[in-house]
C-alpha positions in Angstrom: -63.8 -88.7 165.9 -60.9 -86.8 164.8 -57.9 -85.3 166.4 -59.0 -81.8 165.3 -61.7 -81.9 167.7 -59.6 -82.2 170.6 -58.3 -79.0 171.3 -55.0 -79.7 170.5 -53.0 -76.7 168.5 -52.4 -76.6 164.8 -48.5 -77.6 164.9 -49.6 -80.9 167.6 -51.8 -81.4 164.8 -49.7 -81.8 162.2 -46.8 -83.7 163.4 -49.5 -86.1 164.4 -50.9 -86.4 160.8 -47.3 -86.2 159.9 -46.7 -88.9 161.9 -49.6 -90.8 160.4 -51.9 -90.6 163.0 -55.7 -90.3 161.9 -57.9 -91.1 164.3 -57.8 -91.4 168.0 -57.8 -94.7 169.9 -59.8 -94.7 172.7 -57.6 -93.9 175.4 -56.4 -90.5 173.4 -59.4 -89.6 172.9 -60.6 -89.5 176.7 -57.0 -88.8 177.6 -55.7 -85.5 175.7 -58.7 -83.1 176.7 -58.4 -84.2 179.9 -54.7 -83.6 180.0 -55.1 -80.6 178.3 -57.1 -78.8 181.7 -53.7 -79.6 183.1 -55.8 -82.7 185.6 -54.0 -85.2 187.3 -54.6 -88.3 185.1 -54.0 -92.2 185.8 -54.6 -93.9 182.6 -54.6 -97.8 182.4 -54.7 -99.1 178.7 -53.6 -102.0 177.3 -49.9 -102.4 175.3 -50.1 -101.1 172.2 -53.3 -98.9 172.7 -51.8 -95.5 171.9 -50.9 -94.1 175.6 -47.3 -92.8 174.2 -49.7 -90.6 172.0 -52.3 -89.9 174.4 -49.6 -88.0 177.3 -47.3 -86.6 175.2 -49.9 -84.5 172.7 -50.9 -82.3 175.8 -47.2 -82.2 177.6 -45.9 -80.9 174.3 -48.7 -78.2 174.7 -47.2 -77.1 177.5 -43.5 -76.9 175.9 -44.6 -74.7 173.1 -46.6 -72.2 175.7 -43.5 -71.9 177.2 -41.9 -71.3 174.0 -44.0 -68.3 173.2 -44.1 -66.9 176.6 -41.5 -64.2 177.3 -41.8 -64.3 181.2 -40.5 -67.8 180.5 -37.7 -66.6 178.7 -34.4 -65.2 180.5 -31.5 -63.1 178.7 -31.4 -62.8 174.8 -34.7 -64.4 174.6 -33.3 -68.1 175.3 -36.1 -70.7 177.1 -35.2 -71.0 180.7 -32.8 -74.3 180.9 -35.1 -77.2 182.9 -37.1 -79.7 181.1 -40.7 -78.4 181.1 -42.0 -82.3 180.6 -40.3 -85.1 182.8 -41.2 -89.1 181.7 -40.2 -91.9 183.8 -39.7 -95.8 182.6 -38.8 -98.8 184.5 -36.4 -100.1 181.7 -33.9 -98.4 179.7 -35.3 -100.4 176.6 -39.0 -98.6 177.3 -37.0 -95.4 178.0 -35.5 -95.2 174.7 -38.6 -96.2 173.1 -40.8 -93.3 174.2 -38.2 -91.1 172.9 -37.7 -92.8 169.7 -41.5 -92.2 168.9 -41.8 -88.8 170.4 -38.4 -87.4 168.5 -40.0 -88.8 165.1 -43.0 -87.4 166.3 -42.2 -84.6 167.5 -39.4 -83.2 165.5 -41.4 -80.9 163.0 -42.3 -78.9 166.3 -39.1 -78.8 167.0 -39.3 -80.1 170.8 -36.0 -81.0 171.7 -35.8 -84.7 173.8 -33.3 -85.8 175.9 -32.8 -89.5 177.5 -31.3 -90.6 180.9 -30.9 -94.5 181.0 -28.5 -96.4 182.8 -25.5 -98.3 180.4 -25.2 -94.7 178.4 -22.3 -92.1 178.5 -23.8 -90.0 181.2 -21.3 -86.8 180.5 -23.1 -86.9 177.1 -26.9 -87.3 179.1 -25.7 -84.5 181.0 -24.8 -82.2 178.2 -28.0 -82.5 176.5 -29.8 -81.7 179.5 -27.6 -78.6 180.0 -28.3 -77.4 176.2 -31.9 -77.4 177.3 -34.1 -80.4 176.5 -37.6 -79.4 176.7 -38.7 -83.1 177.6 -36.8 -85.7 179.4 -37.3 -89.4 179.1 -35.6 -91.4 181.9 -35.3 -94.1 184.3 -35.7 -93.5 187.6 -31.9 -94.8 189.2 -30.1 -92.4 186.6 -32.6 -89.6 187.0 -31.7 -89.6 190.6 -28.2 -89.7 189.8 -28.6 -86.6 187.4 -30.5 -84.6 189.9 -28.1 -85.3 192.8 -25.2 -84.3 190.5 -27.2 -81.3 189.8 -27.4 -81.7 186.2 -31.2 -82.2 186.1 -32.9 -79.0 187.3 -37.0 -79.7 187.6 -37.9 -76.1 188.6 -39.7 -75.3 185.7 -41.6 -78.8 184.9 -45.3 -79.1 183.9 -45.9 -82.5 183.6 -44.9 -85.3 184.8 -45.6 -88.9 183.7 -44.9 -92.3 185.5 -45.3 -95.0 182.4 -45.6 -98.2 183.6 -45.6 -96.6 187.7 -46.7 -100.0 188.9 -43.3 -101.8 187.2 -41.2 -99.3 188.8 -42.2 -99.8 191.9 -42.9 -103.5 191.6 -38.7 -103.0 190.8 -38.1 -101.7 194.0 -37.3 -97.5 192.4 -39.7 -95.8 195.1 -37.0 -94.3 196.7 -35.8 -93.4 193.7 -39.3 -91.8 192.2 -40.1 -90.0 195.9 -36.6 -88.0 195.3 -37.4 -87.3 191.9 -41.2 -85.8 192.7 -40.0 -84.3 195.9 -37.8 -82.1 193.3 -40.1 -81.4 191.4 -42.9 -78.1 191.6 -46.1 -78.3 193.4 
């Protein structure tokens, strides 16, 4: 099996090649069409079995529809400001490894990433997220304190992903995750 033959589009395709991907692990494979229907997925997978590339393939679908749709687009053309893609991480060490490998992975489509982790400048988190990060990579306490601040507006998110859900709450964030998903669309 390749990753051609999992409906993903041509520029997913290529800055997964790009990236060096070949073929699929198992979880991708039953993982990206899946995703790609827009289902509700829980995927449990060992460390190291590709699940960063198996969720972020079809979120970054749904960034580039968005893109190319003009009722998603407001004055001069510009994207509507809002992430469209919203991952949470129990650690700010996890956080900021997602988004290490999705902006090398990622940066030929030109998705643009921004992080939200405790110990960082937060004005500077904030000004990312108000030039318009298509996906956000976070931890839950300074997600909360974004939203609440009103920096982080999840009106027009698609997908949401919870990596290592069992972590945070094990951590004690469910407060933290129920205000985020309340905020977030049906």
């Amino acid at each position: 099996m390749s990753f051609d033959t999992l409906g993903l589009s041509d520029v997913v395709l290529k800055s997964l090649t790009d990236s060096g991907y070949e073929t699929p692990t198992e979880v991708q494979a039953r993982t990206i069409p899946a995703a790609l229907t827009g289902s509700d997925l829980r995927v449990c997978s060992n460390t190291g079995s590709g699940k960063t590339a198996a969720f972020v393939p079809p979120a970054l679908e749904r960034v580039l529809a968005a893109r190319n749709d003009p009722a998603k687009r407001g004055v001069k053309g510009q994207l509507n400001k809002g992430p469209r893609v919203l991952i949470l991480a129990p650690t700010r060490e996890l956080a900021l490894q997602v988004a290490k490998e999705l902006s090398w992975l990622y940066a030929k489509a030109g998705a643009r990433i921004a992080t939200c982790v405790g110990g960082m400048d937060a004005s500077k988190e904030r000004r990312n997220l108000s030039q318009g990060a298509q996906i956000v990579v976070g931890t839950p306490g300074r997600l909360r304190d974004h939203l609440e601040r009103g920096a982080l507006d999840l009106s027009a998110l698609k997908v949401a992903v919870l990596d290592e859900a069992d972590e945070m709450l094990d951590m004690g964030f469910r407060e933290e995750l129920e205000e985020i998903l309340n905020a977030t669309p049906e």
